[in-house]
C-alpha positions in Angstrom: -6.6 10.6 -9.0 -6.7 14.4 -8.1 -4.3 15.5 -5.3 -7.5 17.1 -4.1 -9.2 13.1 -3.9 -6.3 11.4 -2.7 -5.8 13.9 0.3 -9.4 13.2 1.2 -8.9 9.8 1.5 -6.0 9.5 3.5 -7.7 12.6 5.5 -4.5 15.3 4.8 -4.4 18.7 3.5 -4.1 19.2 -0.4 -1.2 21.1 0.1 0.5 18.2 2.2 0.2 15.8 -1.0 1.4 18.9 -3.4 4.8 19.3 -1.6 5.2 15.3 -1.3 5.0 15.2 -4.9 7.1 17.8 -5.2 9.8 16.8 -2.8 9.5 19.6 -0.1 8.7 17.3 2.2 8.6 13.7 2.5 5.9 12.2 3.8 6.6 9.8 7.4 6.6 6.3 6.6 3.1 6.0 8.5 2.0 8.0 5.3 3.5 5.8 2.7 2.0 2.8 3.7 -1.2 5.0 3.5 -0.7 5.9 -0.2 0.4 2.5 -0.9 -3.0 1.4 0.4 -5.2 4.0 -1.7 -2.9 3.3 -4.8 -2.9 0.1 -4.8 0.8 -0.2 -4.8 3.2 -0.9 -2.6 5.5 1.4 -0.1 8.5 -0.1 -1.6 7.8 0.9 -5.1 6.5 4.1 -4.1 10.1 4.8 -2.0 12.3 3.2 -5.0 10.4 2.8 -7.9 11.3 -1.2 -8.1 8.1 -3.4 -8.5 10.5 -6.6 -7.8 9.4 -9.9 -9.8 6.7 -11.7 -8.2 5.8 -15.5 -8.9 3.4 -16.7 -10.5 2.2 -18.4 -7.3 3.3 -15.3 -5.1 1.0 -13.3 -7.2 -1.7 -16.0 -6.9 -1.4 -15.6 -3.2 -1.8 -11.8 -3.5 -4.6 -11.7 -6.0 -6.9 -14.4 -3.2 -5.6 -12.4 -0.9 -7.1 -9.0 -2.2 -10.5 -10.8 -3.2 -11.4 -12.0 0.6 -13.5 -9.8 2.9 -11.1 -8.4 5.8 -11.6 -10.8 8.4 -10.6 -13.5 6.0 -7.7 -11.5 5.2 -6.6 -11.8 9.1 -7.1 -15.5 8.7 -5.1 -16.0 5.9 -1.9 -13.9 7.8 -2.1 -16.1 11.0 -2.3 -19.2 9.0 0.9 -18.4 7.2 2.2 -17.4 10.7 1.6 -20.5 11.9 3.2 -22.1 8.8 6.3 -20.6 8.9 7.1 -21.0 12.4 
């Protein structure tokens, strides 16, 4: 992905992504979780590098997660609310 394509989609200047990648400036944590999003990655891997070990089941979880339509996705969060309370 260009910086040019990545700053349209999280609706920021080209020059905003150039001097985040080059450590000028870091972006605000609102802007992480942003990139994360558009990535695909995390905001935790993008601050420290460190993918962490997931499950098998964990990653389960994430890949059903990831393949339901977005109000499904809401569902699934309160449930395992609930379920942990």
């Amino acid at each position: 992905m260009t910086q040019d394509q990545l700053a349209s989609r999280l609706g920021v200047s080209r020059s905003a992504i150039a001097q985040w990648e080059s450590g000028r400036i870091d972006p605000l944590r609102k802007n992480l979780q942003r990139i994360a999003e558009v990535l695909n990655t995390s905001h935790v891997y993008l601050a420290t590098g460190q993918t962490g070990k997931l499950l098998d089941d964990e990653l389960s979880l994430i890949q059903l997660y990831r393949a339901c339509e977005p109000k499904d996705r809401q569902l699934l969060l309160c449930t395992a609310k609930r379920l942990t309370s």
